[in-house]
C-alpha positions in Angstrom: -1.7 -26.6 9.8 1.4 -28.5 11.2 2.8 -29.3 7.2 2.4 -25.2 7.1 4.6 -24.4 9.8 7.1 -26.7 8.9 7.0 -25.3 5.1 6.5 -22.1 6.5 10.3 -20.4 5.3 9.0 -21.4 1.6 5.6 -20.1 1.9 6.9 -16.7 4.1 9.5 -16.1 0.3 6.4 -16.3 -2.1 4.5 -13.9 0.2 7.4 -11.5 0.3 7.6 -11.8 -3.2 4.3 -10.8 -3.6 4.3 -8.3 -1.3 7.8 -6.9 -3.0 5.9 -6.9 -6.0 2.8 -5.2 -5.0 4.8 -2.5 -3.4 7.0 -1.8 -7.0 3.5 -1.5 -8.5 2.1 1.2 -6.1 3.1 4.1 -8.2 1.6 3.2 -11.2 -1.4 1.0 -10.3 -4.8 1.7 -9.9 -5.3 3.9 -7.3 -8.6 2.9 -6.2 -11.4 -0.1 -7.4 -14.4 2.6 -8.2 -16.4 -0.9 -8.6 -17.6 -1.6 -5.3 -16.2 -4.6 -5.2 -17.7 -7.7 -3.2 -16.7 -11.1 -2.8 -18.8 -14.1 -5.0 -20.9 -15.5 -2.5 -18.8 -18.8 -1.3 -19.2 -21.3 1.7 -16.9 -21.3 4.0 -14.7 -24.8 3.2 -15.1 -27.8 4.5 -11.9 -29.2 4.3 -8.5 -26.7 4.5 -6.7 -26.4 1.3 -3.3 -24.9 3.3 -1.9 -21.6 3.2 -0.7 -22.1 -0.8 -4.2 -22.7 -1.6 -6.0 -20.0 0.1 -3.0 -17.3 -1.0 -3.6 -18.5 -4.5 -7.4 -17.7 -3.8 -6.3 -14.2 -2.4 -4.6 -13.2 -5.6 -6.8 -13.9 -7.7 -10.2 -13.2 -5.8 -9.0 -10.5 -3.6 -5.7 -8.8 -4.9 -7.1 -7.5 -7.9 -9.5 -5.4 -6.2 -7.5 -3.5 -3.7 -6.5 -0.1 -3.2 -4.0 1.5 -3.7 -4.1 3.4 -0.3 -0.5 3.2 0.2 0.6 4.9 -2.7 1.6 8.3 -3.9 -1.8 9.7 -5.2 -4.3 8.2 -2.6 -5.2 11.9 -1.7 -8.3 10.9 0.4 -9.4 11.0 3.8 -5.8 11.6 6.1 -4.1 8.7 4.5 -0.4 7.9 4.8 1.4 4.9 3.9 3.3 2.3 5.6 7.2 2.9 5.3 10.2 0.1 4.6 11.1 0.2 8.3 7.0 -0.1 9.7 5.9 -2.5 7.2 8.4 -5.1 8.1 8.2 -4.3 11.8 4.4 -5.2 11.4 5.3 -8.5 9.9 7.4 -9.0 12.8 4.1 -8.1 15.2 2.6 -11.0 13.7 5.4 -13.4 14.2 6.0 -13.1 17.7 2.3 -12.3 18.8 2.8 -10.1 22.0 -0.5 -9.0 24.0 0.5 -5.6 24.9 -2.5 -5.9 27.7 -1.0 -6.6 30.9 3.0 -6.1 31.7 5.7 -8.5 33.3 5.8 -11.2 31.0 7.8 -9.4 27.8 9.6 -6.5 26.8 6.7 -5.4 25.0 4.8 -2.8 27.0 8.2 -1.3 28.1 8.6 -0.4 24.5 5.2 0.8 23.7 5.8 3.1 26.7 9.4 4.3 25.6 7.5 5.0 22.1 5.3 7.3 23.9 8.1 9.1 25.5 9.7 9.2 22.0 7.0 10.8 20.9 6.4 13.6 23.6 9.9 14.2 23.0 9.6 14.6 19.2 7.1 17.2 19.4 8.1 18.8 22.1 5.1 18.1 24.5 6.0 18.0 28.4 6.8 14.5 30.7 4.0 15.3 32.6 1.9 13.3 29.6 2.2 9.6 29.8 -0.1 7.7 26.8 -1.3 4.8 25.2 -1.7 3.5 21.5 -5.1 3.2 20.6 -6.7 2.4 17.7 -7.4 5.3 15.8 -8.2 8.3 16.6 -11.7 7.5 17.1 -11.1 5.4 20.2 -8.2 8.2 21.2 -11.5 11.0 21.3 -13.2 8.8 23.5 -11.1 8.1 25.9 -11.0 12.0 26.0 -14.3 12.0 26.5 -14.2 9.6 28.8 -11.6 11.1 31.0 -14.0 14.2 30.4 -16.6 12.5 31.6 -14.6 11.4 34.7 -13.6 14.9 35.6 -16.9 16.6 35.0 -17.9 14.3 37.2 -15.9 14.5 40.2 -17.0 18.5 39.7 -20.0 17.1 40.7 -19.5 14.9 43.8 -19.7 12.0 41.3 -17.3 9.3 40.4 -19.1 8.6 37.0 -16.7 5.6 36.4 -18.4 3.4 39.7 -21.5 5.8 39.8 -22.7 6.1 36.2 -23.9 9.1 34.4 -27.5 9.6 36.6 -27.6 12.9 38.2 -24.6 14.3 36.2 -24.8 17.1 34.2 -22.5 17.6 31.4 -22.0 20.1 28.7 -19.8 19.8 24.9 -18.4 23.0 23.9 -16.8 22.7 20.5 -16.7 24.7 17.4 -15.6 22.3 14.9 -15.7 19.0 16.3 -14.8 15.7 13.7 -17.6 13.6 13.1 -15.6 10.4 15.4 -16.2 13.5 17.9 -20.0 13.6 18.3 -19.8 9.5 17.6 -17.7 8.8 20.6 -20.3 11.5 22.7 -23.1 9.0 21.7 -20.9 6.1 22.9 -19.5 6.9 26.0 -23.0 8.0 27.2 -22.9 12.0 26.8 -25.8 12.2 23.8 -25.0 13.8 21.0 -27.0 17.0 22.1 -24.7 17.4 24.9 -22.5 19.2 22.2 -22.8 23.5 22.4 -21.7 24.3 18.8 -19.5 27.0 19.5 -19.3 30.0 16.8 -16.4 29.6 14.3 -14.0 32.6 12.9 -15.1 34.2 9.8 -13.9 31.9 6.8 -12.3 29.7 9.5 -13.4 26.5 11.2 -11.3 27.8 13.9 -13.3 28.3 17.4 -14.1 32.5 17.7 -12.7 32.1 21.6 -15.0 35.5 22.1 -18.1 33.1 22.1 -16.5 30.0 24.2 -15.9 32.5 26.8 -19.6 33.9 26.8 -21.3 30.4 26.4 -19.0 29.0 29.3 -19.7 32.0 31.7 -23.9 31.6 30.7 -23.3 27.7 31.6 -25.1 26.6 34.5 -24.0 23.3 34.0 -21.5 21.8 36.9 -19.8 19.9 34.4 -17.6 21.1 31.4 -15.7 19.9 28.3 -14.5 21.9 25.5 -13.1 20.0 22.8 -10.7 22.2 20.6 -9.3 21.3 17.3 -5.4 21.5 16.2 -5.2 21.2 12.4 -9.4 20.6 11.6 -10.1 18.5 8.4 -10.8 20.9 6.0 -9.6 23.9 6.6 -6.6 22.8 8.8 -7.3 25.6 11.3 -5.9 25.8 14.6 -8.2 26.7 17.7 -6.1 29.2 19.7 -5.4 26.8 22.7 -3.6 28.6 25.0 -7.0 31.2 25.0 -8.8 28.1 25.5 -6.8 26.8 28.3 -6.6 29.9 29.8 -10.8 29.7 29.7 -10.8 26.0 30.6 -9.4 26.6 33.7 -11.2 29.5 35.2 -14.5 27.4 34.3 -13.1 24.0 35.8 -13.6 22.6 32.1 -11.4 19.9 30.8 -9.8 20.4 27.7 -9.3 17.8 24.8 -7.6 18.7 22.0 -8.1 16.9 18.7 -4.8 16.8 16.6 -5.0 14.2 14.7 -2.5 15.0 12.0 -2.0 18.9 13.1 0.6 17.5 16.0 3.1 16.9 13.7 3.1 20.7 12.5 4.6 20.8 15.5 8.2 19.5 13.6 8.0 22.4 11.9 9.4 25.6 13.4 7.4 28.2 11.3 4.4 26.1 11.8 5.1 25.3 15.9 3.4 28.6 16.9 -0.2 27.2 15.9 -0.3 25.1 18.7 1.0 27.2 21.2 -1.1 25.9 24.5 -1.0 22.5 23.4 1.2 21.6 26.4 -1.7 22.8 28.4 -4.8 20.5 27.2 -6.0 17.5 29.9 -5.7 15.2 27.0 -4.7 15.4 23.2 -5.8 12.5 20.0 -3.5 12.0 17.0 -2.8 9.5 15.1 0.2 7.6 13.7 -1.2 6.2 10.8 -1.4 9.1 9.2 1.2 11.4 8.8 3.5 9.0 10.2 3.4 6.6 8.0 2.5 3.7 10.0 0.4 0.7 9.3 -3.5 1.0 10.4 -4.0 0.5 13.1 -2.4 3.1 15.4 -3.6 6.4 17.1 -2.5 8.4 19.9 -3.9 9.1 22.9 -2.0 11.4 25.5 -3.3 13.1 29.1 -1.9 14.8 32.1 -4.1 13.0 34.2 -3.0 9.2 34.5 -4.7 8.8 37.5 -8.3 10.4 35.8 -7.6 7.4 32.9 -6.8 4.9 35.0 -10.0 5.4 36.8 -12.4 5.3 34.1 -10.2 2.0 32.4 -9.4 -0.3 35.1 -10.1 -3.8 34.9 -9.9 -5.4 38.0 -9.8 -9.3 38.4 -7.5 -11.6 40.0 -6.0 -13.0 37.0 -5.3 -10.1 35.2 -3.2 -8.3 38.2 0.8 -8.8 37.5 3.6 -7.6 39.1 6.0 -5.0 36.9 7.5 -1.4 37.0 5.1 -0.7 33.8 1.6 -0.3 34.1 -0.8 -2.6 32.7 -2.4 -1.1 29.4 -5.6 -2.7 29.6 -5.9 -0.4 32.3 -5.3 2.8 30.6 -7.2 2.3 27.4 -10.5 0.2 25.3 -9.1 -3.2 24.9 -7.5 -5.6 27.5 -5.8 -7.8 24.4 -3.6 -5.0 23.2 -1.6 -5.6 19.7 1.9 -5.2 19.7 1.1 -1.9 17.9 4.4 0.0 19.5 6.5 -1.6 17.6 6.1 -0.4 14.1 6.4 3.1 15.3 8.9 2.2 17.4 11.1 1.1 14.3 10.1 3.9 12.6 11.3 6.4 15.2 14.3 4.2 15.3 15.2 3.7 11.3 14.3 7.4 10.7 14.5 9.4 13.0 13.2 13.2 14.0 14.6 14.4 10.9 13.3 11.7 8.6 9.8 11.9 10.1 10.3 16.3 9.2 11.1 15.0 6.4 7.9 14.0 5.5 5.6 16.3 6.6 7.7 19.1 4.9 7.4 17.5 1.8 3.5 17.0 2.0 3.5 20.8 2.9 5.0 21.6 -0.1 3.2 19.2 -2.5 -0.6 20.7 -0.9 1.7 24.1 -1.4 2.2 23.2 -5.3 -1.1 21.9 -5.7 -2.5 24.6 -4.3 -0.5 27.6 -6.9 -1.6 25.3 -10.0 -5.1 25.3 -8.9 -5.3 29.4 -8.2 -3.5 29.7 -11.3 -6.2 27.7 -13.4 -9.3 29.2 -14.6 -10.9 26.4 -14.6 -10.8 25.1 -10.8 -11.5 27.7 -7.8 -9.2 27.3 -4.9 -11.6 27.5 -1.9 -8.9 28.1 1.5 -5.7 29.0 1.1 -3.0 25.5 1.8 -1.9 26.0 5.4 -0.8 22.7 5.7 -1.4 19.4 3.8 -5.0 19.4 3.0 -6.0 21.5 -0.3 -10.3 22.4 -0.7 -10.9 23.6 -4.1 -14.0 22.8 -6.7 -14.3 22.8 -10.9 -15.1 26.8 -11.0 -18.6 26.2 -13.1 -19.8 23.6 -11.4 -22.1 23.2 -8.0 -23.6 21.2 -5.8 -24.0 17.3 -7.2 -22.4 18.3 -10.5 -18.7 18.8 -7.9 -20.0 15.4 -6.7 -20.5 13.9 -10.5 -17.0 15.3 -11.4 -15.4 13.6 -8.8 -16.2 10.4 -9.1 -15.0 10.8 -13.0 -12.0 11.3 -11.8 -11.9 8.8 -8.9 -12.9 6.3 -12.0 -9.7 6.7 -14.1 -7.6 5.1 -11.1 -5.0 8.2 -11.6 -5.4 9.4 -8.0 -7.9 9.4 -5.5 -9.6 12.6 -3.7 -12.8 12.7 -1.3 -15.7 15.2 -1.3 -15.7 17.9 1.3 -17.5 20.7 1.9 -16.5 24.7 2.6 -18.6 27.3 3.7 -21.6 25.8 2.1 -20.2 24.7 -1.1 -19.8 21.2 -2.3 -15.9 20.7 -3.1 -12.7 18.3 -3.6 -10.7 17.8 -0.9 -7.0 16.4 -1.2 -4.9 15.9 1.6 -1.0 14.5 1.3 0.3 12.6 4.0 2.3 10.0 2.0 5.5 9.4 2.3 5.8 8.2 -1.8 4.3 11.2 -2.8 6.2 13.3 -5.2 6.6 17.0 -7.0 5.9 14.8 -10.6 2.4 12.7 -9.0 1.4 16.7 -8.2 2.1 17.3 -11.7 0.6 14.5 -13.3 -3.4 14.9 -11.2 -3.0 18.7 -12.5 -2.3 17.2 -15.6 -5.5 14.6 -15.4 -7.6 17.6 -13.8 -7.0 19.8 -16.8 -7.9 17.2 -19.4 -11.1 16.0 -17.5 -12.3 19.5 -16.9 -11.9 20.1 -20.7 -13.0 17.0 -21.7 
């Protein structure tokens, strides 16, 4: 290890080199390993080879068989890719190895909390948030839920935090909840039949507020969460929120709001108005490595109850306490060892800017926008939603059920673009969604191109 670090400037140029490389090859490289690929089975060495060795290994056992997520045509899941300014800031996170857990000793939480002002700030959300970067949305849902939890709680003469969840009562009211959603009620203790489907709008997956507001006024329960949805998976519908909050608060419910991507609409001004109310949720998820471009790991986690969080968080021992004008994170989130996460989208913010971050989602608008014309004007693919923002549903027009399924992994397998299956009103479908910052007008023109071909085919 100590003949590493002392060759370590030699051994950082041939992984830049590589990583230079690798990054030229994204447009035009496989998009995706449809193999399943697993390592040979291999013992763990017995003696160290050194870094050269083992990177050797990696190229030729491991590099071949990657992704390529962080290109223009990786159109699955919510997937955005890691910019100039974040990649090298995350090689930097490794370098100086900061534990964003407790404060006092480093610059570091100060800056992961100015990124959290930034980014109130950027979309336009009131001071009266303060946050923390989590590690996905997924752990940003359930410290919603566990706020929730808190406050449903305390509506019961229970501090569920000290107490536990005996005695409570607590009811779910969502519409269209994400699946991390209904993993993160099993998790933090709720059950998943805590959850009260609420009814959706007709060809929406948008909550019809009409049936919150019966189910919450027929709920004998003492103890309420609704969780509503800015920008859903699928259909990228928006719950009206400011309804919702309006409800929330005569029934003493707390609100979470699940924007995950559909925050950044926000940038937007003739997309803003969708998430009117926003400002008025008890806590809201997102995520930065999505749509902005961020390495994974790096979600979002914002409330107007600090207090609430830092009840259900704390971790109180003698040697964890410090002395510092910024709280301790490890008391306001999952993890006590905290990456240096912040920083990334902290360069980001500061390389790029509002504007450039607009940018971005603008473009992705209009590529799900021009996707979204070819595929209405074809007569061979059925265009299932309208595009309302970066996620496009549509399905082959003659085919169904596991023949959409068969047809996608076709196309999956020629390594020209990657989509995921969804679903929409009952049918089996494609989904794309565009939240890359490499993605162009020409990559929308050359899957339309592929999609013709392999329809016809």
């Amino acid at each position: 290890m100590l003949n590493d670090f002392s060759e370590f400037t030699v051994l950082a140029h041939k992984v830049c080199q590589w990583a230079a490389a690798f990054n030229q090859r994204l447009p035009d490289m496989s998009v995706a390993d449809m193999t399943d690929p697993v390592p040979l089975p291999r013992s763990v060495p017995e003696s160290g080879r050194g870094f050269n060795e083992a990177f050797n290994t990696f190229k030729e056992l491991i590099a071949p068989h990657l992704s390529g997520s962080a290109g223009p045509r990786y159109w699955g899941f919510v997937t955005g890719g890691t910019t100039t300014a974040a990649q090298l800031a995350d090689w930097l996170v490794s370098t100086i190895d900061q534990n964003v857990g407790s404060s006092g000793d480093s610059i570091a939480s100060a800056i992961e909390q100015q990124t959290m002002e930034w980014l109130l700030e950027m979309v336009d959300l009131p001071n009266t948030f303060t946050g923390i970067l989590t590690t996905g949305a997924t752990a940003s849902n359930m410290l919603g839920l566990t706020c929730g939890r808190q406050f449903a709680g305390y509506q019961q003469g229970i501090d569920i935090a000290e107490e536990g969840l005996s005695g409570s009562d607590i009811e779910v009211f969502s519409a269209t909840p994400h699946a991390s959603t209904l993993k993160c009620m099993a998790m933090v203790g709720l059950g998943r039949k805590a959850w009260r489907p609420v009814a959706c709008l007709k060809d929406s997956e948008a909550m019809d507020v009409s049936d919150l507001e019966r189910q919450l006024a027929a709920s004998s329960s003492p103890g309420k969460i609704v969780v509503a949805s800015a920008g859903t998976v699928t259909g990228n519908d928006f719950d009206n929120l400011a309804l919702i909050a309006d409800l929330c608060q005569q029934h003493k419910a707390w609100l979470h709001v699940d924007a995950a991507f559909g925050l950044f609409a926000r940038l937007l001004s003739e997309k803003k108005a969708w998430s009117h109310g926003l400002e008025n949720a008890d806590s809201i998820t997102s995520d930065a490595h999505k749509w902005l471009n961020v390495p994974y790991d790096c979600g979002i986690f914002f409330t107007r109850h600090s207090q609430v969080l830092r009840e259900s968080c704390a971790a109180d021992a003698a040697y964890l306490k410090t002395e510092s004008k910024i709280p301790s994170f490890m008391n306001l989130g999952i993890e006590n060892s905290r990456r240096f996460r912040a920083l990334p989208l902290w360069m980001s913010l500061e390389a790029y800017g509002i504007d450039g971050i607009r940018d971005i989602v603008r473009a992705n608008c209009g590529q799900a926008e021009q996707f979204a014309n070819w595929l209405q004007s074809s007569e061979d693919f059925t265009l299932l939603k309208p595009a309302r923002m970066n996620v496009v549903v549509f399905k082959p027009t003659k085919l169904e059920g596991s023949d959409v399924t068969r047809f996608l992994k076709q196309l999956n397998q020629t390594g020209e673009v990657y989509l995921t299956p969804g679903e929409w009103l009952g049918q089996a479908a494609i989904r794309a969604a565009f939240s890359n910052w490499q993605t162009r007008a020409e990559d929308v023109d050359r899957v339309c191109q592929l999609l013709q071909n392999l329809v016809r085919s």
